[in-house]
C-alpha positions as CSV (number, residue, x, y, z in Angstrom):
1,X,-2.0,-25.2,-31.4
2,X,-4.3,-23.0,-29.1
3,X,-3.2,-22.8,-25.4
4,X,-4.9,-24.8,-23.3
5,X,-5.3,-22.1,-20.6
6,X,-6.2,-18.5,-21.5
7,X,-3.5,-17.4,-18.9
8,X,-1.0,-18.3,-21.3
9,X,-2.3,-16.4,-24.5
10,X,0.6,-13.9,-23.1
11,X,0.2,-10.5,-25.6
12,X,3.2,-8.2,-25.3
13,X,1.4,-5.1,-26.6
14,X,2.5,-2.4,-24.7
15,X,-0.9,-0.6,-25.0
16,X,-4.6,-1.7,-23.7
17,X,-8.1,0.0,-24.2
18,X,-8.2,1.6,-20.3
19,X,-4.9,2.6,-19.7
20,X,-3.5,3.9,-15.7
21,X,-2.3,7.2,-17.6
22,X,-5.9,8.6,-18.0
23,X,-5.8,8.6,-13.8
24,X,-9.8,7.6,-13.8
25,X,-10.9,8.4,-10.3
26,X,-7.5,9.9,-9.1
27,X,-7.2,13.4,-7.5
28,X,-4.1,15.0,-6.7
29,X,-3.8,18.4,-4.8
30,X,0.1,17.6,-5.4
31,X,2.7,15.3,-7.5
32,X,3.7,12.3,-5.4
33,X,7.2,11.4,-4.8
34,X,8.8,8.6,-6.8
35,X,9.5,6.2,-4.1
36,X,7.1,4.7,-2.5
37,X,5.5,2.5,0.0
38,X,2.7,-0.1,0.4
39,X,0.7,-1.6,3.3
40,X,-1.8,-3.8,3.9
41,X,-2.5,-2.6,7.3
42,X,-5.5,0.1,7.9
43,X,-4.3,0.6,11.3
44,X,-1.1,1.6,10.5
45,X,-2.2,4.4,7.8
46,X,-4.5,5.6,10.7
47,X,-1.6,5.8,13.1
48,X,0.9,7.5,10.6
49,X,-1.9,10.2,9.4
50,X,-1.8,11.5,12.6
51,X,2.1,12.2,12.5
52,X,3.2,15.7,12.1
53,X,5.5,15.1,9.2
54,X,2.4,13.5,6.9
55,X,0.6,15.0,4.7
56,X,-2.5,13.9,2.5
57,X,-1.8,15.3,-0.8
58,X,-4.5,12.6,-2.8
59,X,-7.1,9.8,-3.0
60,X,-8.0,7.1,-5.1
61,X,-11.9,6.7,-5.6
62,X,-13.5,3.0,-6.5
63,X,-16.9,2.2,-6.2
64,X,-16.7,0.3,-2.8
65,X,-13.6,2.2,-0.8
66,X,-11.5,5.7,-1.3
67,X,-8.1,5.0,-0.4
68,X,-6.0,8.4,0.8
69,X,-2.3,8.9,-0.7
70,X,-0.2,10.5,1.5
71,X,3.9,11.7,1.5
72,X,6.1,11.4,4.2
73,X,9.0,13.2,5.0
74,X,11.1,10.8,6.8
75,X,14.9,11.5,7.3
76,X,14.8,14.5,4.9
77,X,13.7,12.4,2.0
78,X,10.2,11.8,0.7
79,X,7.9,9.2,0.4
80,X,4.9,8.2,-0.9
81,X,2.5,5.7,1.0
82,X,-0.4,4.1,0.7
83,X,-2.9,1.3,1.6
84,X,-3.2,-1.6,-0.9
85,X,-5.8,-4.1,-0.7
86,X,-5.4,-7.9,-0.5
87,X,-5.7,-10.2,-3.4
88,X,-3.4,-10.2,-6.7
89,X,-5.6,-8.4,-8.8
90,X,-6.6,-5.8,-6.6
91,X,-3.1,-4.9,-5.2
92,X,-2.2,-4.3,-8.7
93,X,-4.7,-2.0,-9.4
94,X,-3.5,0.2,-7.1
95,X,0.2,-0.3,-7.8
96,X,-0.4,0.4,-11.9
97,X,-2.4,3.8,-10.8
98,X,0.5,4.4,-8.4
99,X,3.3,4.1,-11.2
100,X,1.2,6.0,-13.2
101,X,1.5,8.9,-11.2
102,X,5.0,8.9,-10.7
103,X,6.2,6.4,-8.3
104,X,9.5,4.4,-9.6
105,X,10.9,2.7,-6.3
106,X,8.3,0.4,-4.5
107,X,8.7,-1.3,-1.6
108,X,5.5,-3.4,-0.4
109,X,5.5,-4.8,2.8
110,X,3.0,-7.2,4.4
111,X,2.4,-10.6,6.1
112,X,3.0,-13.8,4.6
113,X,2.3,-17.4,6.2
114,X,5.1,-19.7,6.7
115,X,5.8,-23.6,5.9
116,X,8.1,-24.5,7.8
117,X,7.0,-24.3,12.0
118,X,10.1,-23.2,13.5
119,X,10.3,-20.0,11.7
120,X,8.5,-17.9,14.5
121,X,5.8,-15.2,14.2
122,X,7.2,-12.0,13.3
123,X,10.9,-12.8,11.5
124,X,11.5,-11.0,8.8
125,X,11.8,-12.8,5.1
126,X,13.0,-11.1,1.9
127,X,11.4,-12.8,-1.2
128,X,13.7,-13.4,-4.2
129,X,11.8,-15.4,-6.4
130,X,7.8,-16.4,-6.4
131,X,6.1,-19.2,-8.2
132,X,3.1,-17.6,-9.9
133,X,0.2,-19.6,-9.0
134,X,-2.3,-16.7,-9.2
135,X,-3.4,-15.0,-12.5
136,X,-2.7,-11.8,-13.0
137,X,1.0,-11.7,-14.0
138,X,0.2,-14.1,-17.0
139,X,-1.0,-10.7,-18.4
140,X,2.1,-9.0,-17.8
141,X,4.8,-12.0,-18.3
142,X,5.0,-14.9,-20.4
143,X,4.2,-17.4,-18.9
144,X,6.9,-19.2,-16.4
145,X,6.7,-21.0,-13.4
146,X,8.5,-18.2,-11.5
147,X,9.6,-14.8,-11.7
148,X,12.8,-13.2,-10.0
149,X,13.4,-10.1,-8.2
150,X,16.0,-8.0,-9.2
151,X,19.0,-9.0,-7.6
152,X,20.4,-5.2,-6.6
153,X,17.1,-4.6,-4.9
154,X,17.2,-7.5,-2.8
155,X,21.4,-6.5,-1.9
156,X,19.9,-3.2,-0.7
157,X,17.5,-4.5,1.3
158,X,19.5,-6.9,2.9
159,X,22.4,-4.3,3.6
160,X,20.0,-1.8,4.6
161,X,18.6,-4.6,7.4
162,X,21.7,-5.6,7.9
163,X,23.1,-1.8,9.4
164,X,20.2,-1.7,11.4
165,X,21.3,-5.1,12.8
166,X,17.8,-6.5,11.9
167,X,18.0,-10.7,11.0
168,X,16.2,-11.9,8.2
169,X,15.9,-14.8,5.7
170,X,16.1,-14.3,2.1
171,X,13.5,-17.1,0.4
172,X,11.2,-18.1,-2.7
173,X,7.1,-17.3,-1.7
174,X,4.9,-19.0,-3.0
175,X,2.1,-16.4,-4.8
176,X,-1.8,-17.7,-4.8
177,X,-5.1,-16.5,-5.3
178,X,-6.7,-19.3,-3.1
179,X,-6.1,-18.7,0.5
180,X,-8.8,-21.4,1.2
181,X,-7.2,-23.8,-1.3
182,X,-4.0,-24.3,0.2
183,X,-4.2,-28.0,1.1
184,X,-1.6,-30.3,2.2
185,X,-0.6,-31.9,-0.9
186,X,0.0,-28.1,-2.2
187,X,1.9,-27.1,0.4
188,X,4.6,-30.4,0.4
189,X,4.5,-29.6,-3.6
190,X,5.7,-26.0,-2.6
191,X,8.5,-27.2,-0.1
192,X,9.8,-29.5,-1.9
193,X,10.5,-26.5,-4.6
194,X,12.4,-24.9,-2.3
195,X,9.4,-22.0,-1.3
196,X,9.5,-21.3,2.4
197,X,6.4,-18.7,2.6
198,X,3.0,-18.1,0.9
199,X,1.4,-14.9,0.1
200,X,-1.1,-13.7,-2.2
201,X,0.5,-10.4,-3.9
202,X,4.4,-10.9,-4.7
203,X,4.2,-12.7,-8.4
204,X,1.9,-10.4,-9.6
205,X,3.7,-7.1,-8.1
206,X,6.6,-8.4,-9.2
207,X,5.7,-8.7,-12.9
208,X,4.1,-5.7,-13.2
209,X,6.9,-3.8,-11.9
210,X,9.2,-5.4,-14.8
211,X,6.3,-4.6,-17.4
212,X,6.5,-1.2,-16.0
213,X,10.4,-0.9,-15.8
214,X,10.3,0.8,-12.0
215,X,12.5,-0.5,-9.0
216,X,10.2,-3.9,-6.9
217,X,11.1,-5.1,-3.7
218,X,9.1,-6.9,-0.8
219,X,9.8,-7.4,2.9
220,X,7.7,-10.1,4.4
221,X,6.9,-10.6,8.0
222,X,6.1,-14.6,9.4
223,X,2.7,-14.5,10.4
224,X,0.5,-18.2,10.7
225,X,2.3,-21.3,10.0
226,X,1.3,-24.2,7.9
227,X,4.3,-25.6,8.7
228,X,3.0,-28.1,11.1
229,X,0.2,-30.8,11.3
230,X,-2.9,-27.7,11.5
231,X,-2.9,-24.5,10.6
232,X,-1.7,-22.1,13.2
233,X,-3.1,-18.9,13.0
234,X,-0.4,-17.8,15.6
235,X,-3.6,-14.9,16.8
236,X,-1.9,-14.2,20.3
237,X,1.6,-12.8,18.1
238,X,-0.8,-10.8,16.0
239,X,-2.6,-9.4,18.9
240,X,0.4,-8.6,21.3
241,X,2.8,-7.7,19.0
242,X,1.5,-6.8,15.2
243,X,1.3,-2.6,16.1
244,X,4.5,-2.4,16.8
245,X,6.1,-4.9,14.6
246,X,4.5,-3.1,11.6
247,X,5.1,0.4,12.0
248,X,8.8,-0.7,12.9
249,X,9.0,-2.2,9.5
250,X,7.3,0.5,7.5
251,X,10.4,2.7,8.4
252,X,12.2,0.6,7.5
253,X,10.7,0.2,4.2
254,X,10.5,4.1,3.5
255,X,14.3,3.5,4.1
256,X,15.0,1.1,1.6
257,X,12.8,2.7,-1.0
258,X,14.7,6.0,-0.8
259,X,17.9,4.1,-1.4
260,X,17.3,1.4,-4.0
């Protein structure tokens, strides 16, 4: 019997007709360092480019943006960083190219919204699992209603958070293309399976990453709330406090990719 959704015509075959290996539009003045860090924040690239112990060493070239790679040398180790876009299949794109090139441990770090109220703007949450309600993992897993981080990865974050005295919340996200599609009856479905954030990028990461066989983690940050009886787009946190909450987290995120 034929699927009744193309997402789950799963083919394991390891090799496709355009693969991330030929490094279409990639140009390297140097060899990247194998761990690695994403943002979704253009105003943080802008503020770390500036910083003496950054260097561009590459770009990526599509037909509507060129996105700069750039290694930093933070605490005597290095590490690769980048901007990623927003969207599933998009952030994967850049993550494939980036493995491609060399990187092995990723850390991607970025906002997520929150459904339950009382978890405030800012907090720090550590994805362990994601229900895969966008559509490109089904290309890279069989099909499953979740996928798992690996469990070491998460320990080393937490420890990692937990030296630097940092609180957080370990918790499932929920993964979706639709940002405008995430209705009421949606979001009870998702609390009642035990997801406490949404996000658009984790599943997919996430099963690429095991595809790939390189070292995954996330570290979300609480942004809006659908936690209550509106949407709250919390826009005074993001204004007041985003800059410094980012920049903060994106060392600590070059930390944890050096280590797991």
């Amino acid at each position: 019997m034929e699927a009744i959704c193309p997402l789950h015509e799963f083919d394991s075959t390891r090799e496709a007709f355009i693969e991330p290996s030929k490094r279409n539009n990639v140009y390297l003045e140097e060899e990247i360092a194998e761990s690695c860090v994403f943002t979704f924040s253009n105003d943080l690239i802008n503020q770390l480019s500036q910083h003496e112990n950054v260097r561009k060493v590459g770009y990526i070239k599509t037909p509507n943006a060129t996105t700069d790679i750039y290694i930093l040398k933070n605490e005597g180790k290095l590490i690769t960083f980048l901007q990623i876009p927003v969207g599933a299949a998009a952030a994967v794109i850049r993550l494939e190219l980036l493995i491609a090139l060399g990187a092995k441990k990723i850390i991607v770090f970025g906002s997520a919204g929150v459904l339950n109220h009382e978890i405030s703007a800012g907090n720090i949450l550590i994805p362990v699992s994601a229900i895969r309600d966008e559509g490109t993992s089904y290309h890279y897993l069989a099909p499953s209603r979740e996928v798992e981080m690996d469990e070491e990865i998460v320990k080393t974050i937490s420890e990692v958070l937990d030296k630097r005295k940092i609180k957080f919340q370990r918790c499932k996200t929920w993964t979706t293309d639709a940002v405008f599609r995430e209705t009421a009856k949606k979001v009870f479905k998702r609390k009642s399976e035990g997801c406490v954030t949404v996000d658009m990028e984790c599943s997919a990461l996430l099963s690429v990453a095991k595809f790939r066989g390189v070292k995954f983690g996330q570290i979300l940050y609480a942004q809006d709330s659908l936690g209550g009886i509106e949407w709250d787009s919390r826009e005074e946190w993001r204004n007041e406090h985003s800059v410094s909450a980012v920049e903060k987290i994106f060392f600590l995120s070059a930390e944890i990719a050096a280590n797991i």
